[in-house]
N, C-alpha and C positions, 0 to 999 in steps of 0.2 A: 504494500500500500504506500502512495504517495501522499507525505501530509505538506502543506505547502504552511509557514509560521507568517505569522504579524502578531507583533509585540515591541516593547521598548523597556521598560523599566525592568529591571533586579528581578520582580515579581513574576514577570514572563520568559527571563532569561534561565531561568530554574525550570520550566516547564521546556522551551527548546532543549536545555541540556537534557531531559530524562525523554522528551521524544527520540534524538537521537540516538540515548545509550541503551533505548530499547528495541533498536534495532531497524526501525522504520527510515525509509529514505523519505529523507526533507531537499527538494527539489528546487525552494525558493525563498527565502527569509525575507518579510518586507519590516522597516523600521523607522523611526522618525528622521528625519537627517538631524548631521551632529549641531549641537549646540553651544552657545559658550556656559560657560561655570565655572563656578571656583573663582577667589579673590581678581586671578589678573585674567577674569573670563574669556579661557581659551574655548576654542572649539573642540566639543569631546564627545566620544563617541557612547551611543547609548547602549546599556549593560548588553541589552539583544545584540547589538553592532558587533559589541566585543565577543560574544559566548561564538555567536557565527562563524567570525575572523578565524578563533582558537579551532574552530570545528571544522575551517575551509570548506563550510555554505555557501551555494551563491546568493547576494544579499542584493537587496534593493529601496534604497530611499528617499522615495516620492515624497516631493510638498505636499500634493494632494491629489484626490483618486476619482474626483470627478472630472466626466471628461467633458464638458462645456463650461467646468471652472476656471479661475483664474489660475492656477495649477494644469492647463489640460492637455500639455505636453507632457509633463512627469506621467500625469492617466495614460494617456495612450503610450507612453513607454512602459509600464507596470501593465497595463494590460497585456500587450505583445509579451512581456517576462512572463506572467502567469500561463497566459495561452500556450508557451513555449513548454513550460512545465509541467503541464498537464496533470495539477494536484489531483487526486481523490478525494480531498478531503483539505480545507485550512483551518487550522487553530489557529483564534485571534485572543490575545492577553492584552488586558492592558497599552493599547496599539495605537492611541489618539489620534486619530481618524478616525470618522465614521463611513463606514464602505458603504457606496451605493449599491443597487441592485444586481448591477452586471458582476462585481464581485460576489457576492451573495452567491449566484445562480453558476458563475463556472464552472464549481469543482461539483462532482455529479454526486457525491455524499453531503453536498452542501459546509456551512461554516459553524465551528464550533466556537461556543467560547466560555472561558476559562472566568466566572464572575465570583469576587470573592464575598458573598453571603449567601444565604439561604432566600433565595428568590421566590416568591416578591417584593420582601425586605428589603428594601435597600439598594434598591436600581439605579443605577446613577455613575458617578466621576469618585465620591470620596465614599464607598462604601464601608472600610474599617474605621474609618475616624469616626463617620457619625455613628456607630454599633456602639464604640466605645463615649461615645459622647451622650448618646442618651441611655447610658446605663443598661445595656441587654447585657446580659449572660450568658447569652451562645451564638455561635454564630457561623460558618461553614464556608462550604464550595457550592457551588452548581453549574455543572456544566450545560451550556444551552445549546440547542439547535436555533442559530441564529435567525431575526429577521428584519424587516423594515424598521420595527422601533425601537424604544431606548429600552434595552434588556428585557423585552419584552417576551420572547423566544419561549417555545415550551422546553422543559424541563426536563434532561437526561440522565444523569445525576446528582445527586448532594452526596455531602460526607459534614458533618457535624464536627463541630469544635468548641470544647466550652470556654471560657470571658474570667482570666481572673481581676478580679478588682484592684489591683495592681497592674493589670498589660497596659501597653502605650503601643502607639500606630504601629514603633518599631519591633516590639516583642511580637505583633500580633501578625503583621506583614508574613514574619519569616515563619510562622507555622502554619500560615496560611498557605504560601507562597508551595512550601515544600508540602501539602495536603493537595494542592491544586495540580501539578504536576504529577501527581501518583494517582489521582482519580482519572486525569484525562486520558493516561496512558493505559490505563486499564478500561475506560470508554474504547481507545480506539484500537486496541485489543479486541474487543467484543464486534467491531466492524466486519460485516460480512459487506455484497454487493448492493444491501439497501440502507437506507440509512436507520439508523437508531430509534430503536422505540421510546417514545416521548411523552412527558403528559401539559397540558396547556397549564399555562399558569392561573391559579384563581385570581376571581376577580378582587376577593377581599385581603386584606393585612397588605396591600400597595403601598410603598412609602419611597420615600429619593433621597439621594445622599448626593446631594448639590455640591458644587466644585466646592471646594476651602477657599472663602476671601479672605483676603490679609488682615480687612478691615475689622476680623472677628479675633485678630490675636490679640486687641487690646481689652485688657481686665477691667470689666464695670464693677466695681463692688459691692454696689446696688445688687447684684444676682443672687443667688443660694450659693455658700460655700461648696456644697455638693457637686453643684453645676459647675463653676469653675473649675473642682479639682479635675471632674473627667473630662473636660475640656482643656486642661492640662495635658491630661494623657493623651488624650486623641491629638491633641496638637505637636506631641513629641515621635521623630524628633525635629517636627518641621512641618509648620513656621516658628512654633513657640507660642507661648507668652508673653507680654510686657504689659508694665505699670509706667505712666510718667511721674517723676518726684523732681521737685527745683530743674528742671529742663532736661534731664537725663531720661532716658528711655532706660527703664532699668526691667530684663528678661528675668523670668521666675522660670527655673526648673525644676524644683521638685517640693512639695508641698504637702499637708494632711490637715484632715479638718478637724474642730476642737468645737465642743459645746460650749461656746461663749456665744454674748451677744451685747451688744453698742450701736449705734450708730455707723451705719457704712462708712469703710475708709478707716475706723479709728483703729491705732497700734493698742494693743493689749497686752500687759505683763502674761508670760506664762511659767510655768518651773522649769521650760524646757526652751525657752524664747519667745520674741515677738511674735502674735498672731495677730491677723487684719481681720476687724467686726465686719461680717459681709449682709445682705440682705437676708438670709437665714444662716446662724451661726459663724464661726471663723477659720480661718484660712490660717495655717501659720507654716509660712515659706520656709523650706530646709537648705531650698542652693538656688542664691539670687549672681546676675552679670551684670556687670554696671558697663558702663559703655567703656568698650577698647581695654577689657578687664575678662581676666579668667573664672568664671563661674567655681564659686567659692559656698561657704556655710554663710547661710544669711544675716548671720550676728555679725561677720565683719562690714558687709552691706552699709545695714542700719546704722553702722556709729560711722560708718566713710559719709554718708548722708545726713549725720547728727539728731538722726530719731531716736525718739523711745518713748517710752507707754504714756497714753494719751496724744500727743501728737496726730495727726488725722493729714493723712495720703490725698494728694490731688485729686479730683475728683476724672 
């Protein structure tokens, strides 16, 4: 069987590696082109770029895959590549583009894709951050028989993962990442010449997990303590948190909640350090970054800022 890949991030380059090493020919890898990043924002190649490279896949990285878009030479060159390849079958991870129809419809087993929740849960761009942000407890794979809309696909597989209340996007990614990978392979194991028995997704428990705005890294106080901590987590390790104090953006990384209460914003004595009075109970930061500064124990923070209990945080 020919399985043809699209993916980009870390997340999908674990799933290329385990199609490959299970023995399947990958006939076409498609990938975001490179990007810059990093301080002196060089251009760098995305995890899928590189897993391909090490695997010497033939790769391919279109701007975009429609073919009357502003992109519609890359299209018709990725078309002609795919057409060349003659996948059975593409796995799409994580792949930031949305394929139109004419990809959809090539490979004659049609397109899978590798979505990290429990489907209809959480359809969407940032599906571990908001699991972890509105406090679920489990959370999974599902592999879909892709279609025209956003995750919309009926249902090939799951595989279940439970939510500790300590995970962060990064603990949760990678056992996701590596759950995803071992379910598809063993989907496309079960591949005979039709395609996969599926069931439509119900209409009820529908919810989306909207791209991450930056504009959500900054901490209202005003919120529930609770709400912040796992928006903490789902925020790690990236974009974060931040507070403004005297014109500093100061980044909060790791934090626990305290049964106090005050007035939002206010510093609180505690036996173990400052805690910030939040709209329900307190917050009290254990590793705060001050700008252009090593994320440290937030005791040193606070006196580099000349706070202490009573004192009340910008709003």
């Amino acid at each position: 069987m020919k399985v043809a890949f699209a993916g980009t991030p870390a997340f999908a380059a674990e799933a290329l590696a385990a199609i490959h090493a299970a023995g399947f020919a990958v006939p076409l890898v498609l990938t975001q082109p490179d990007r810059p990043a990093g301080r002196g924002m060089a251009l760098t190649a995305s995890a899928v770029k590189q897993t391909a490279l090490a695997l010497n896949l033939p790769l391919a990285q279109p701007q975009g895959l429609k073919l009357d878009g502003r992109y519609a030479q890359d299209a018709i060159a990725a078309q002609a590549a795919l057409a060349a390849a003659a996948p059975d079958v593409m796995v799409v991870a994580a792949y930031g583009l949305i394929l139109p129809q004419w990809v959809l419809d090539l490979p004659h087993l049609g397109c899978l894709n590798i979505h990290a929740s429990l489907l209809p849960r959480w359809r969407g761009a940032a599906p571990i951050h908001r699991a972890i942000e509105a406090g679920d407890t489990e959370t999974g794979i599902a592999i879909m028989q892709m279609d025209a809309g956003l995750d919309t696909g009926a249902v090939i597989a799951t595989a279940r993962e439970p939510m500790a209340p300590t995970d962060t996007t990064g603990t949760l990614h990678d056992r996701l990442a590596t759950l995803g990978a071992r379910l598809v392979v063993e989907v496309l194991r079960g591949l005979g010449d039709a395609r996969a028995a599926s069931t439509p997704q119900p209409a009820a428990g529908v919810s989306y997990a909207h791209k991450i705005d930056k504009a959500e890294a900054a901490i209202v106080w005003q919120a529930p303590a609770a709400q912040i901590e796992r928006r903490l987590r789902a925020f790690s390790p990236a974009p974060g948190l931040y507070f403004t104090q005297g014109g500093q953006r100061i980044k909060l990384w790791a934090a626990e909640v305290v049964p106090l209460s005050a007035p939002p914003g206010t510093l609180l004595a505690t036996p173990t350090g400052l805690a910030v009075a939040c709209g329900e109970g307190a917050l009290r930061p254990l590793q705060l970054q001050r700008p252009g500064g090593q994320r440290g124990p937030a005791a040193a923070t606070w006196q580099a800022l000349g706070l202490v209990a009573g004192d009340v945080l910008a709003a």
